[in-house]
SEMIPA-87434 format. One record per atom (N, C-alpha, C): residue in one letter; y, x, z; residue number from 1; atom name. Coordinates in steps of 0.05 Angstrom, whole numbers. Atoms other than C-alpha are relative to their C-alpha. Last residue first. Layout:
BEGIN
['A'; [Y; X; Z]; NUM; 'CA'],
...
***
This chain:
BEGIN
['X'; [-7; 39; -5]; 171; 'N'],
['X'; [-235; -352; -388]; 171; 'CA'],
['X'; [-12; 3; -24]; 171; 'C'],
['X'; [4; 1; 36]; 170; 'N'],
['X'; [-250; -280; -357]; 170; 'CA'],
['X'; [2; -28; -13]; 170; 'C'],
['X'; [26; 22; 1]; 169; 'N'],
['X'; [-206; -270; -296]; 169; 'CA'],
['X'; [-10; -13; -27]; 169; 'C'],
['X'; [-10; 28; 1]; 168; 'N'],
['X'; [-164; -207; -303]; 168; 'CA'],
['X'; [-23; -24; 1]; 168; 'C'],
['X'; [-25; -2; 6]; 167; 'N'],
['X'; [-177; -134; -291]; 167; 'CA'],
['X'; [15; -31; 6]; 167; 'C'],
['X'; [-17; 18; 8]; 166; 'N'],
['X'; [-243; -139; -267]; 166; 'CA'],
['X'; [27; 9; -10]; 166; 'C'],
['X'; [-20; 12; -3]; 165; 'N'],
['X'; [-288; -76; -240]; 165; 'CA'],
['X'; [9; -9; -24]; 165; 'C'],
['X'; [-16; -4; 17]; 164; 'N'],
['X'; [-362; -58; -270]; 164; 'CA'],
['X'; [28; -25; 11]; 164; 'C'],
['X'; [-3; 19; 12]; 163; 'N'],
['X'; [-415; -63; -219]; 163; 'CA'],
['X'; [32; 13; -8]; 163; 'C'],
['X'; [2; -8; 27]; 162; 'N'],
['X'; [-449; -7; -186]; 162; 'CA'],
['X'; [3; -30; -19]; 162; 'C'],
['X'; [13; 10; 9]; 161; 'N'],
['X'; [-441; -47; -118]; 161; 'CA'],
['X'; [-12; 6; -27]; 161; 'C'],
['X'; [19; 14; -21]; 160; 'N'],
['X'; [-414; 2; -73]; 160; 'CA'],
['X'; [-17; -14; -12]; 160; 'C'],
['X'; [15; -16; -6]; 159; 'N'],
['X'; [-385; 45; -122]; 159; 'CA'],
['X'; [-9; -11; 15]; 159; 'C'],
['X'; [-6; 12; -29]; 158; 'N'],
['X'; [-343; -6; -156]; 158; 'CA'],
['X'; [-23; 22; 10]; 158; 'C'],
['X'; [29; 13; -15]; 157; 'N'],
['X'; [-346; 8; -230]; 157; 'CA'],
['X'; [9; 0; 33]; 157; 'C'],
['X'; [-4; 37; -1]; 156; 'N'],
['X'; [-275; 23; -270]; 156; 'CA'],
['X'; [-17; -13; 10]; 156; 'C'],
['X'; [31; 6; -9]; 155; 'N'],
['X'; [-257; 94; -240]; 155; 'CA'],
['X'; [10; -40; -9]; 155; 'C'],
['X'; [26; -13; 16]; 154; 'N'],
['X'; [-205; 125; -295]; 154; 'CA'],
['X'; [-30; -14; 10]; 154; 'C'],
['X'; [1; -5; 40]; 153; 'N'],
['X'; [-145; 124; -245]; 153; 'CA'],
['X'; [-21; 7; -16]; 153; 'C'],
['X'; [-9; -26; 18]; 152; 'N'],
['X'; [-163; 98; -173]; 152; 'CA'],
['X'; [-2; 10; -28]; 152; 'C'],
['X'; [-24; 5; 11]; 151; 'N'],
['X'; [-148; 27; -160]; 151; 'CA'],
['X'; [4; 34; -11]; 151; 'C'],
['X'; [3; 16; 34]; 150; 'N'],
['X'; [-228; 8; -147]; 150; 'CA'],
['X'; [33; 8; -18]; 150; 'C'],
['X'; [19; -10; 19]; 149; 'N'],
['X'; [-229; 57; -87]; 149; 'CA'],
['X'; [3; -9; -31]; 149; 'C'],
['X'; [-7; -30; 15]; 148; 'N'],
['X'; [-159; 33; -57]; 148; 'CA'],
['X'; [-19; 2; -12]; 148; 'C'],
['X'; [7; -22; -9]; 147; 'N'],
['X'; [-190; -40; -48]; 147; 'CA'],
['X'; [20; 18; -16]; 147; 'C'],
['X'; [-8; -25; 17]; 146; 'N'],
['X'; [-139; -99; -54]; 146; 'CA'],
['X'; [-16; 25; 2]; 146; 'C'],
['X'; [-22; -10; 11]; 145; 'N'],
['X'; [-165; -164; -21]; 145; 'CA'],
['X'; [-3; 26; -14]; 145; 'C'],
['X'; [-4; -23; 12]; 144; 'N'],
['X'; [-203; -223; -4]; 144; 'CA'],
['X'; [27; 20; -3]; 144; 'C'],
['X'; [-14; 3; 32]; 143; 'N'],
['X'; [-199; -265; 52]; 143; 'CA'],
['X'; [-13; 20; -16]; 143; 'C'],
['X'; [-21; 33; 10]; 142; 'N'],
['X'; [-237; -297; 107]; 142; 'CA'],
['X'; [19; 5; -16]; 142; 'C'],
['X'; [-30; 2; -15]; 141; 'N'],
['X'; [-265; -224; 131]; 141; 'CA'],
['X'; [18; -28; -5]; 141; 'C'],
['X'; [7; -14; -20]; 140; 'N'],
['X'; [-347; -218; 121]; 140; 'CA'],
['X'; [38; -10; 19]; 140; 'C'],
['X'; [22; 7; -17]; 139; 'N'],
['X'; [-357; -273; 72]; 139; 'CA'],
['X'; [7; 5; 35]; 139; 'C'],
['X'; [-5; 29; -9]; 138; 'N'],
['X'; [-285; -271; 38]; 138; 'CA'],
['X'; [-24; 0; 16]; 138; 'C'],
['X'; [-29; 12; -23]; 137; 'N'],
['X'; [-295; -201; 40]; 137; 'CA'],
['X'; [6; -24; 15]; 137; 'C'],
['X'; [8; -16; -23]; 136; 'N'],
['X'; [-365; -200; 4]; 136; 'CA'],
['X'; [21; 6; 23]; 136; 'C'],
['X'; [19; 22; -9]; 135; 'N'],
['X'; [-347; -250; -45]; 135; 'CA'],
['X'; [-5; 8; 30]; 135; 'C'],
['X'; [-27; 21; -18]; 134; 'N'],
['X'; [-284; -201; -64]; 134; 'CA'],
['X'; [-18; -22; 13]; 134; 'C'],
['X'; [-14; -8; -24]; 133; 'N'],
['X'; [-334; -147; -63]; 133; 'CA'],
['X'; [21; -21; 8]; 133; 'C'],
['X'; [17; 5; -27]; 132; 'N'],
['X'; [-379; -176; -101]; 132; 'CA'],
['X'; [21; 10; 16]; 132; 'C'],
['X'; [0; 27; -15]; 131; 'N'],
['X'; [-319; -193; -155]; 131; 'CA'],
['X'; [-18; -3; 28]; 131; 'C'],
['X'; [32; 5; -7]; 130; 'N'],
['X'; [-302; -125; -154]; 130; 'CA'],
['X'; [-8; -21; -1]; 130; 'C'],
['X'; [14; 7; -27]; 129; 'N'],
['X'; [-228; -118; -168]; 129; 'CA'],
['X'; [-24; -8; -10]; 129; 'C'],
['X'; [23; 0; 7]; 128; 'N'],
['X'; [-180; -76; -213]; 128; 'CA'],
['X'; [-15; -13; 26]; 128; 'C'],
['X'; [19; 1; -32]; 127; 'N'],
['X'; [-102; -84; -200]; 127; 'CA'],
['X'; [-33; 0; -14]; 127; 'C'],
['X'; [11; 24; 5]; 126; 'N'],
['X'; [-63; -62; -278]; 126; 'CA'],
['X'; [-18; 6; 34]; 126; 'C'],
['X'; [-22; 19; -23]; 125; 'N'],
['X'; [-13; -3; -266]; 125; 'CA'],
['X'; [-6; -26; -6]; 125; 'C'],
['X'; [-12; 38; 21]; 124; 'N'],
['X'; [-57; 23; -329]; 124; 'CA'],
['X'; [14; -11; 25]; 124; 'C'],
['X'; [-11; 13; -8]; 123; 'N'],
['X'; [-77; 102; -295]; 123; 'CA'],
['X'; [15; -22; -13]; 123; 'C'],
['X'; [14; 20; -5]; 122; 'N'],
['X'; [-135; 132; -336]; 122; 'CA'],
['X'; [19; -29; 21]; 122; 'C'],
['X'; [33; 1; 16]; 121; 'N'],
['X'; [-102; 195; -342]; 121; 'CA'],
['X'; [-14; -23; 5]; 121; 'C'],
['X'; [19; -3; -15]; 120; 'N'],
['X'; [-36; 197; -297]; 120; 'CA'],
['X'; [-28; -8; -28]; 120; 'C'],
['X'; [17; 21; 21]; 119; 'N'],
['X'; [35; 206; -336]; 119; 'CA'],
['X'; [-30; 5; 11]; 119; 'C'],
['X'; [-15; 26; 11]; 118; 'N'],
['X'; [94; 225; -305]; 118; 'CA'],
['X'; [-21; -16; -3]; 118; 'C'],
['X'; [-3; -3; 25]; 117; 'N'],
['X'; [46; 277; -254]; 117; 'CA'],
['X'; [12; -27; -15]; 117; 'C'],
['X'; [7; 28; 12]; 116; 'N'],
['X'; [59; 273; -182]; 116; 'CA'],
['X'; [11; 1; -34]; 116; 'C'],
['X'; [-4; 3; 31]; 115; 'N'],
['X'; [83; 340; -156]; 115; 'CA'],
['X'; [-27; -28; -13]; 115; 'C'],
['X'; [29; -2; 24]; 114; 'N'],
['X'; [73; 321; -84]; 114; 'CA'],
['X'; [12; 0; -22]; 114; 'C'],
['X'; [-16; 12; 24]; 113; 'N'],
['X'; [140; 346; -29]; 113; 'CA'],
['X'; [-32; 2; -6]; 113; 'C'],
['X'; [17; -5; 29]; 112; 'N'],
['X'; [115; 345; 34]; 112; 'CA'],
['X'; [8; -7; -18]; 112; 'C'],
['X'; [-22; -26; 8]; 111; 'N'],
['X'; [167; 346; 94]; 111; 'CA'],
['X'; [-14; 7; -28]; 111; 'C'],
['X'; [-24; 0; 4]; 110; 'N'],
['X'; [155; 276; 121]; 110; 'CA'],
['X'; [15; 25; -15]; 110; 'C'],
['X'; [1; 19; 22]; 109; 'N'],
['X'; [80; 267; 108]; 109; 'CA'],
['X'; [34; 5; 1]; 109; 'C'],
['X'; [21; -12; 29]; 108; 'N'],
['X'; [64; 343; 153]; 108; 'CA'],
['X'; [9; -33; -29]; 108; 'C'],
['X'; [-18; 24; 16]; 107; 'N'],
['X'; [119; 331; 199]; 107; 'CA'],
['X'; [-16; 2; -23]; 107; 'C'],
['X'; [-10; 32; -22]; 106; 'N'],
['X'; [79; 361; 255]; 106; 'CA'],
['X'; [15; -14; -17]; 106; 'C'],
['X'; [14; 11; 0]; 105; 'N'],
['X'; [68; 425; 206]; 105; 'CA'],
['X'; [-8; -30; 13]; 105; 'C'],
['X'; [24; -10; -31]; 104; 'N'],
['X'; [131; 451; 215]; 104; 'CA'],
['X'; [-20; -20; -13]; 104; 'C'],
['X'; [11; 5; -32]; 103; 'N'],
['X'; [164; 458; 152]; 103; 'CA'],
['X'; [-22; 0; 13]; 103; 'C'],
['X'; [-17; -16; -5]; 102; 'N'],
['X'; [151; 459; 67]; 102; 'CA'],
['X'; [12; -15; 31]; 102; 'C'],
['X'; [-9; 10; -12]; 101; 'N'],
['X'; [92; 442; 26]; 101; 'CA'],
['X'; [33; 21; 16]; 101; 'C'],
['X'; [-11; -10; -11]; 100; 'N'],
['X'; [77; 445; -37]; 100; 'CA'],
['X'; [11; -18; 23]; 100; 'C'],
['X'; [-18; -2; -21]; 99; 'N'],
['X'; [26; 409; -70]; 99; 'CA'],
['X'; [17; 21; 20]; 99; 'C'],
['X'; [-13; -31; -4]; 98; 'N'],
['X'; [-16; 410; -140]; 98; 'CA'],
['X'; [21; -16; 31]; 98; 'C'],
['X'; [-24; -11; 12]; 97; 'N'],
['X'; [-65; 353; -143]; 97; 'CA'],
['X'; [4; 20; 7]; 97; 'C'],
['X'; [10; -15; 22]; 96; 'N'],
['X'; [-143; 343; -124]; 96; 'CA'],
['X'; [31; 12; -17]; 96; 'C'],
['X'; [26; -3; 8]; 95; 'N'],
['X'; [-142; 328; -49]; 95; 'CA'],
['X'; [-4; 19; -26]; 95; 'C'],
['X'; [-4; -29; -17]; 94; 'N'],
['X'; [-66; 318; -49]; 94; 'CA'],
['X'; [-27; 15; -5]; 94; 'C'],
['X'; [-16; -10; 21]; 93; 'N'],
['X'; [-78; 260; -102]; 93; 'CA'],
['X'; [4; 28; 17]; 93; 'C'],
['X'; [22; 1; 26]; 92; 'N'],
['X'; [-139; 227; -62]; 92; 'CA'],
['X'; [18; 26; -9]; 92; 'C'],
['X'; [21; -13; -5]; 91; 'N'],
['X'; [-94; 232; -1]; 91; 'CA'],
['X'; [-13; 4; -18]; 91; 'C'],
['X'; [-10; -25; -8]; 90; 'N'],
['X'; [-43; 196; -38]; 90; 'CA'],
['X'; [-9; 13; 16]; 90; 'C'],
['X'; [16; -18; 17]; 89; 'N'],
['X'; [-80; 137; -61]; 89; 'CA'],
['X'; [9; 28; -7]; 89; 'C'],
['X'; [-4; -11; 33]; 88; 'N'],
['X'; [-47; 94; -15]; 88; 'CA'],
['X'; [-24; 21; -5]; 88; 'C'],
['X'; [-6; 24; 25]; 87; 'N'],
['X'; [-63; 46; 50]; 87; 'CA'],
['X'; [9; 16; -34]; 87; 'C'],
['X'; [30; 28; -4]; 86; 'N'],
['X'; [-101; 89; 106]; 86; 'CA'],
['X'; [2; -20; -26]; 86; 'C'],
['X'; [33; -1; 4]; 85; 'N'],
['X'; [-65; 159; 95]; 85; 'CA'],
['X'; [-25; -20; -2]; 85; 'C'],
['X'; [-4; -16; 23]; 84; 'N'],
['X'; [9; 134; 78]; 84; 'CA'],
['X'; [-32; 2; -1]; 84; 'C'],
['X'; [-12; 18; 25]; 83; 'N'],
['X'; [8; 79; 124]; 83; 'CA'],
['X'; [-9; 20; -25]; 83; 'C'],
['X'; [21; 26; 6]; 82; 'N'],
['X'; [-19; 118; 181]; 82; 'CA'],
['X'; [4; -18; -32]; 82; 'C'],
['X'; [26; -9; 2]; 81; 'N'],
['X'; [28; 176; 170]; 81; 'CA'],
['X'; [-28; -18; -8]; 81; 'C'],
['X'; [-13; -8; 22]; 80; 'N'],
['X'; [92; 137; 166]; 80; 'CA'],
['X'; [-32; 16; -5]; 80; 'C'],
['X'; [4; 29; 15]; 79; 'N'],
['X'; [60; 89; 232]; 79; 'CA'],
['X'; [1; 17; -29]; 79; 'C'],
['X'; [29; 11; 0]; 78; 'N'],
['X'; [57; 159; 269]; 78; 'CA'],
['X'; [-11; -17; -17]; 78; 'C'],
['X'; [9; -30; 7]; 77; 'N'],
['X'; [127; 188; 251]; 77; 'CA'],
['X'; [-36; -11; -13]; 77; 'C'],
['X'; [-9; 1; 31]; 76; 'N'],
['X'; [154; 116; 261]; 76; 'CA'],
['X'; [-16; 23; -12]; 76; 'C'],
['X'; [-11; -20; 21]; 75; 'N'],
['X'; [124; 120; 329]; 75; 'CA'],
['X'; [-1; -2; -25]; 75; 'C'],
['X'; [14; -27; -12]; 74; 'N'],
['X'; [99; 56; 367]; 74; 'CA'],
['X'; [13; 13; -23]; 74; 'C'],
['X'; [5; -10; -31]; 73; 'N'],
['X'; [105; -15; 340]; 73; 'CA'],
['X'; [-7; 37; 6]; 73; 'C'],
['X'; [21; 3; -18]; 72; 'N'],
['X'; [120; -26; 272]; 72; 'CA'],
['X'; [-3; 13; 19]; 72; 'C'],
['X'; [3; 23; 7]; 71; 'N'],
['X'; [192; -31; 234]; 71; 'CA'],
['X'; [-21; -13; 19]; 71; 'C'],
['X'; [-33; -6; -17]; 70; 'N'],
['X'; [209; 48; 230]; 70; 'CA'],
['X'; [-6; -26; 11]; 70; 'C'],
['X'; [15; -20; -23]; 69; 'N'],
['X'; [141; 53; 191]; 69; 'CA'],
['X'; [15; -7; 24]; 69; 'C'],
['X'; [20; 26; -23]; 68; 'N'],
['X'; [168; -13; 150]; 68; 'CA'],
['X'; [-13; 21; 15]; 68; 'C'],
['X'; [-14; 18; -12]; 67; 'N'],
['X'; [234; 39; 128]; 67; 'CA'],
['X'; [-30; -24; 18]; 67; 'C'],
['X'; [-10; -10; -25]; 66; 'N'],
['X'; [186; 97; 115]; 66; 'CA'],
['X'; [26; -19; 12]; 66; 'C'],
['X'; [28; 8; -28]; 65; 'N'],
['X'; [142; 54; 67]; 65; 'CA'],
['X'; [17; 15; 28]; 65; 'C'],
['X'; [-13; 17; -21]; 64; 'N'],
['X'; [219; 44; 21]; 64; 'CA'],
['X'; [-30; 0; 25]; 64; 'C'],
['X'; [-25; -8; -15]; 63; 'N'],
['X'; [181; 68; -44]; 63; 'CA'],
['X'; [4; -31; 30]; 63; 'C'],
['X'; [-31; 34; 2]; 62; 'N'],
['X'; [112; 42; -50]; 62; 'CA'],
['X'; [18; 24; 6]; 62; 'C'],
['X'; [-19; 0; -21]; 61; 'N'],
['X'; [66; 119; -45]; 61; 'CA'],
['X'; [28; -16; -7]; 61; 'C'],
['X'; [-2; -27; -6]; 60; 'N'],
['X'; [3; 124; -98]; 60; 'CA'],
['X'; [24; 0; 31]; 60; 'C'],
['X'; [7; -12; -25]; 59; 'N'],
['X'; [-7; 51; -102]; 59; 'CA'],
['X'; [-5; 30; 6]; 59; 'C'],
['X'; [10; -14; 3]; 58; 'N'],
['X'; [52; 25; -124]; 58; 'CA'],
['X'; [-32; 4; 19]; 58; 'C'],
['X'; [20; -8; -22]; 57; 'N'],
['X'; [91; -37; -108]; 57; 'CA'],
['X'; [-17; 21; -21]; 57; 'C'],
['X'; [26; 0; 10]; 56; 'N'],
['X'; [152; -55; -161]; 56; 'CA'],
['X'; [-23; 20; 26]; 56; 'C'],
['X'; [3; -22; 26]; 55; 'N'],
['X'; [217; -67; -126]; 55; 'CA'],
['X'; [-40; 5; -3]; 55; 'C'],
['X'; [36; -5; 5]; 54; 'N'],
['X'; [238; -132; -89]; 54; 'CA'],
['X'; [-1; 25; -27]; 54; 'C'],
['X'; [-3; 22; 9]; 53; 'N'],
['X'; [320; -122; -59]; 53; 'CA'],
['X'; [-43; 10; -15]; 53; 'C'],
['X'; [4; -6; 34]; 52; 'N'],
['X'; [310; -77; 1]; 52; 'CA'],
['X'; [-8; -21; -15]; 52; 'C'],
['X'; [-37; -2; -6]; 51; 'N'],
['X'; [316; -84; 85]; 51; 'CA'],
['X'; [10; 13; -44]; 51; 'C'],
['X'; [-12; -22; 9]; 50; 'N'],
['X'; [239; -63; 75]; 50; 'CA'],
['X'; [36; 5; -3]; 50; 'C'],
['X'; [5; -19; -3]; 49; 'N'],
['X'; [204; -114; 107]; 49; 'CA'],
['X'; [10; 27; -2]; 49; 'C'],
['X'; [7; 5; -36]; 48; 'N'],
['X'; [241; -172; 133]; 48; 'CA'],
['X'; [-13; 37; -9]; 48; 'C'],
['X'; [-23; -10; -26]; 47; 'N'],
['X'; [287; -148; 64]; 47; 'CA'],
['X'; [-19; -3; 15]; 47; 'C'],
['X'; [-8; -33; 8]; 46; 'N'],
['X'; [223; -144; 18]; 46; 'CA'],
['X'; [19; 4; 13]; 46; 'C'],
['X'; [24; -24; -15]; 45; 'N'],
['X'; [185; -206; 46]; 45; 'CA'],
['X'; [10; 27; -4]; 45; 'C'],
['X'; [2; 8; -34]; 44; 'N'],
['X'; [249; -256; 37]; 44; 'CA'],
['X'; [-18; 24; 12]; 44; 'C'],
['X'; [-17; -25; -5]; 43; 'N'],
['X'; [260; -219; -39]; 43; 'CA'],
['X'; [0; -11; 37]; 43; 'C'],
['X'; [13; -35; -6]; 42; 'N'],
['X'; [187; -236; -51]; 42; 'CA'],
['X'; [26; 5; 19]; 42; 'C'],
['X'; [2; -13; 26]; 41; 'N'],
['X'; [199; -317; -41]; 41; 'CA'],
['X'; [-12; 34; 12]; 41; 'C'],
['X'; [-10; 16; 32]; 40; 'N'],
['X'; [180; -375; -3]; 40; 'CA'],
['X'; [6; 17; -26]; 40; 'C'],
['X'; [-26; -10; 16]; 39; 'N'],
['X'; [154; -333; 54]; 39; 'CA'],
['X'; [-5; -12; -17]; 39; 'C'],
['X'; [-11; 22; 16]; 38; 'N'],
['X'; [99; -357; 99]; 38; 'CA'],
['X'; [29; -9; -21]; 38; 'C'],
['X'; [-21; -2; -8]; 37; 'N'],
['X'; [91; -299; 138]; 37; 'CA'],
['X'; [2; -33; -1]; 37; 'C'],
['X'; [4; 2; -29]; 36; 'N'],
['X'; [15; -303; 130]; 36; 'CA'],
['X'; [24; -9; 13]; 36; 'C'],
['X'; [13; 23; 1]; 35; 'N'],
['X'; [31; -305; 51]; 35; 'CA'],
['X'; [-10; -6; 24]; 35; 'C'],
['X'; [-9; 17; 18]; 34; 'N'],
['X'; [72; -251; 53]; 34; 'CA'],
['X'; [-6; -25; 3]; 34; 'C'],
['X'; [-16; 4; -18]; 33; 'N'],
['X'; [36; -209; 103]; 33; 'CA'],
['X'; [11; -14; -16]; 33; 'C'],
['X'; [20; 17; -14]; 32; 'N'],
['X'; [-29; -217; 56]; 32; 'CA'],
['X'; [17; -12; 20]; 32; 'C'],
['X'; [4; 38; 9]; 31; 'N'],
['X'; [12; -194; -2]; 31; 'CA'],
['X'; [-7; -7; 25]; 31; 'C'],
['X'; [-28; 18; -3]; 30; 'N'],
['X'; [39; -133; 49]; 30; 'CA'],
['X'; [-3; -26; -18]; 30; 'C'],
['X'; [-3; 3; -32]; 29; 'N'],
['X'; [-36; -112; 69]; 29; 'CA'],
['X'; [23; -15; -7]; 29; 'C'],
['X'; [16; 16; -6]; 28; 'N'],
['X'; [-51; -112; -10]; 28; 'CA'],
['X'; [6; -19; 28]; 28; 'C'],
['X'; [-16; 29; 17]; 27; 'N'],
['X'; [-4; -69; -33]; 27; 'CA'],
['X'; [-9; -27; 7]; 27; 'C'],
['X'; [-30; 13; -7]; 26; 'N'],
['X'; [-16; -27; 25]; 26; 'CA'],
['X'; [10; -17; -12]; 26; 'C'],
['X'; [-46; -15; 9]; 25; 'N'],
['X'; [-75; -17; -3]; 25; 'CA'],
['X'; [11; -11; 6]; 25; 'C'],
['X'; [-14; 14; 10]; 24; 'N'],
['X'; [-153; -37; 39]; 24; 'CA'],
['X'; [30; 12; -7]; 24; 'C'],
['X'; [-13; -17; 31]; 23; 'N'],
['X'; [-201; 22; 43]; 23; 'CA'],
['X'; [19; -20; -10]; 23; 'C'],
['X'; [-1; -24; 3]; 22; 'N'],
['X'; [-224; -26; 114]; 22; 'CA'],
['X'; [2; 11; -35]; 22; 'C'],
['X'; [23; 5; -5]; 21; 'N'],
['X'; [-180; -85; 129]; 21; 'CA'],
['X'; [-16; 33; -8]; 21; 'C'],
['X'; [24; -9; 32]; 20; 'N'],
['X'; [-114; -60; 150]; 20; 'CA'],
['X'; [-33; 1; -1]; 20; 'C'],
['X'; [28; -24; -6]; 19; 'N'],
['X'; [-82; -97; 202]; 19; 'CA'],
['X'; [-12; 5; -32]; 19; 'C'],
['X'; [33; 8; 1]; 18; 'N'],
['X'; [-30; -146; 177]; 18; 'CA'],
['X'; [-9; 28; 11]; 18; 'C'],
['X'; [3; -9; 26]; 17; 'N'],
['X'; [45; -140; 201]; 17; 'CA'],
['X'; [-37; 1; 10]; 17; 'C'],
['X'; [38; -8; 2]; 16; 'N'],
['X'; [68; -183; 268]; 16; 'CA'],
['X'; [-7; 15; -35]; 16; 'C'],
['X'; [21; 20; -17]; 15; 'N'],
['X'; [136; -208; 296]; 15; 'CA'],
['X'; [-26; 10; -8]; 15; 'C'],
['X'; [4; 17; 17]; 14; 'N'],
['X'; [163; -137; 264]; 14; 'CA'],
['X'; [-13; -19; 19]; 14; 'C'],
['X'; [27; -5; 13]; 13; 'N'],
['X'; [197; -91; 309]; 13; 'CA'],
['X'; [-3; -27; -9]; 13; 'C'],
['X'; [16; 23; -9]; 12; 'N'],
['X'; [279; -95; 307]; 12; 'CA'],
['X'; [-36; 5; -10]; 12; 'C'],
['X'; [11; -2; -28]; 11; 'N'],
['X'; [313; -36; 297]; 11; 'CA'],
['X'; [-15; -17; 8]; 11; 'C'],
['X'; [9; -35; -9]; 10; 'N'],
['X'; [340; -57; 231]; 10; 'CA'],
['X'; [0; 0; 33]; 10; 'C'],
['X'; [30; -7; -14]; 9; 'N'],
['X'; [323; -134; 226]; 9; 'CA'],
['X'; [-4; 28; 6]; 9; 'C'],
['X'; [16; 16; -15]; 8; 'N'],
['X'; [386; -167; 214]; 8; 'CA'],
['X'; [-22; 6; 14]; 8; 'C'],
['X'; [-6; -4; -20]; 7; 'N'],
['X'; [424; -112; 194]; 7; 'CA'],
['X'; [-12; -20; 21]; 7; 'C'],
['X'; [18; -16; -1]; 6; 'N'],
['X'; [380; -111; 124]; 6; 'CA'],
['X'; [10; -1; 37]; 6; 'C'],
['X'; [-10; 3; -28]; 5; 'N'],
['X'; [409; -177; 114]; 5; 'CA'],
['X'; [-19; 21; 19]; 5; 'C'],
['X'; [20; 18; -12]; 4; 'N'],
['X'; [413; -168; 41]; 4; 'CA'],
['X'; [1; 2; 35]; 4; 'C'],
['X'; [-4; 39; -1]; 3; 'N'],
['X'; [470; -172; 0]; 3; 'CA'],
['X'; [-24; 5; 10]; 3; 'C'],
['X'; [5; 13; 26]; 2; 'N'],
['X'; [481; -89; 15]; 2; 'CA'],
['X'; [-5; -27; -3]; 2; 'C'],
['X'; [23; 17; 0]; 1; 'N'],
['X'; [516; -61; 76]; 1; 'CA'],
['X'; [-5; -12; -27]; 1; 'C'],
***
């Protein structure tokens, strides 16, 4: 066992993980669980969730998503799929990358290897956001948060609003 209290919560489903708003990232869904939880720190949200000390969030495919699949209600198989297709930017990358696959088709996210290039073209591991869109959340949903669209490599406008995504707040 490692210093975290991963035995505490394996097997155990989660009291509650966020719903995904719509094109919202996983990176996004687990801040929101964070701050819903009411966690004082990361490494409290990274064991409940991932039984793991806090490691850098992606949005192509977080390590450790097949430990919080295992975590939510109903098939791990199912949740590992959902997660992967609703909250990253790995669909996108299958879409236009190189992929091999290998097995039964029924394990289609479990047996895929993706050649994921070192180095992505336009990718800054900086978050990009809309401000209409974050107005437009808070309007429609009581928060803002993380679109996939705006986090893909190279796109810096928002296609809904043809407005030129944020990086940082301008002071």
């Amino acid at each position: 066992m490692n210093e975290f209290q991963g035995d505490k919560f394996q097997d155990k489903t989660l009291p509650f993980f966020t719903a995904p708003f719509p094109d919202e990232a996983i990176t996004s869904q687990i801040g929101r669980y964070h701050i819903l939880r009411g966690h004082r720190t990361e490494r409290a949200t990274y064991d409940e969730l991932f039984q793991a000390a806090p490691f850098s969030l992606n949005y192509w495919v977080p390590h450790h998503i097949d430990r919080l699949a295992k975590r939510l209600p109903g098939s791990p198989e199912a949740n590992h799929a959902a997660l992967i297709k609703h909250g990253t930017l790995l669909p996108l990358f299958q879409t236009f990358g190189r992929m091999t696959h290998e097995g039964a088709a029924g394990q289609k996210y479990q047996s895929m290897k993706t050649e994921v290039p070192r180095r992505i073209v336009g990718e800054s591991g900086i978050t990009h956001l809309c401000l209409s869109c974050v107005v437009e959340d808070l309007d429609s949903y009581g928060t803002p948060y993380i679109h996939r669209a705006h986090q893909i490599p190279g796109v810096t406008a928002c296609w809904k609003h043809e407005t030129k995504t944020i990086e940082r707040c301008h002071s």
